[in-house]
C-alpha positions as MATLAB code, in Angstrom:
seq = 'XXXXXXXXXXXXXXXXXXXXXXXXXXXXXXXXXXXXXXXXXXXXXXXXX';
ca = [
     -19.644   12.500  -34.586;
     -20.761   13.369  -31.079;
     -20.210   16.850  -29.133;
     -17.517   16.892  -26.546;
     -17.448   20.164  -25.804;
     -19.359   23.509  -25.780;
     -18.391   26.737  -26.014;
     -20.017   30.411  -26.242;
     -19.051   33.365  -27.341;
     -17.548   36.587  -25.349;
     -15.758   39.301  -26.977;
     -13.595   38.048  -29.549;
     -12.805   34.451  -27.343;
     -14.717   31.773  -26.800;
     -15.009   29.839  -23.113;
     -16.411   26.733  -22.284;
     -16.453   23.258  -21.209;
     -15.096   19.854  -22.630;
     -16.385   16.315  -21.685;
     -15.571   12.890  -22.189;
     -15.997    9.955  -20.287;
     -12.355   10.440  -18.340;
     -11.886   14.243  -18.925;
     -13.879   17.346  -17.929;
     -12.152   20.492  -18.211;
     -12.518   24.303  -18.913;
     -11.336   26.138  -21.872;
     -10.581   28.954  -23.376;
     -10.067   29.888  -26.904;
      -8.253   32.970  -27.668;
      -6.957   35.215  -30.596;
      -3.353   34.362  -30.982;
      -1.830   37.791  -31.012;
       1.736   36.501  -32.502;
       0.191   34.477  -35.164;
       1.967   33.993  -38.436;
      -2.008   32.671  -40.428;
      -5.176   34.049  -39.592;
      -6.809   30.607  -38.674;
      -4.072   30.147  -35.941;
      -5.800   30.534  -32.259;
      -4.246   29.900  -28.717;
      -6.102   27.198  -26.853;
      -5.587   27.165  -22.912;
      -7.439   25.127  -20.054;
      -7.755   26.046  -16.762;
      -6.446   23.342  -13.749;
      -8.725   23.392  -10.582;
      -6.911   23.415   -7.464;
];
């Protein structure tokens, strides 16, 4: 399967970059404070303007 997406590493989140061949966006994976199962995290992108 190929990569689509990179992210590192920066206390406790990770941020980073996904791309395809229409889509290239940032993200940002977070610890889901509210979360009901420990392998539950909050994914969020960021929209240039």
């Amino acid at each position: 399967m190929p990569v689509i997406g990179y992210v590192t590493r920066n206390n406790g989140d990770f941020k980073g970059q996904i791309r395809t061949l229409s889509i290239r966006t940032d993200v940002e994976i977070v610890p889901n404070r509210s979360k009901a199962h420990e392998s539950q995290l909050c994914v969020t992108r960021q929209v240039a303007r």
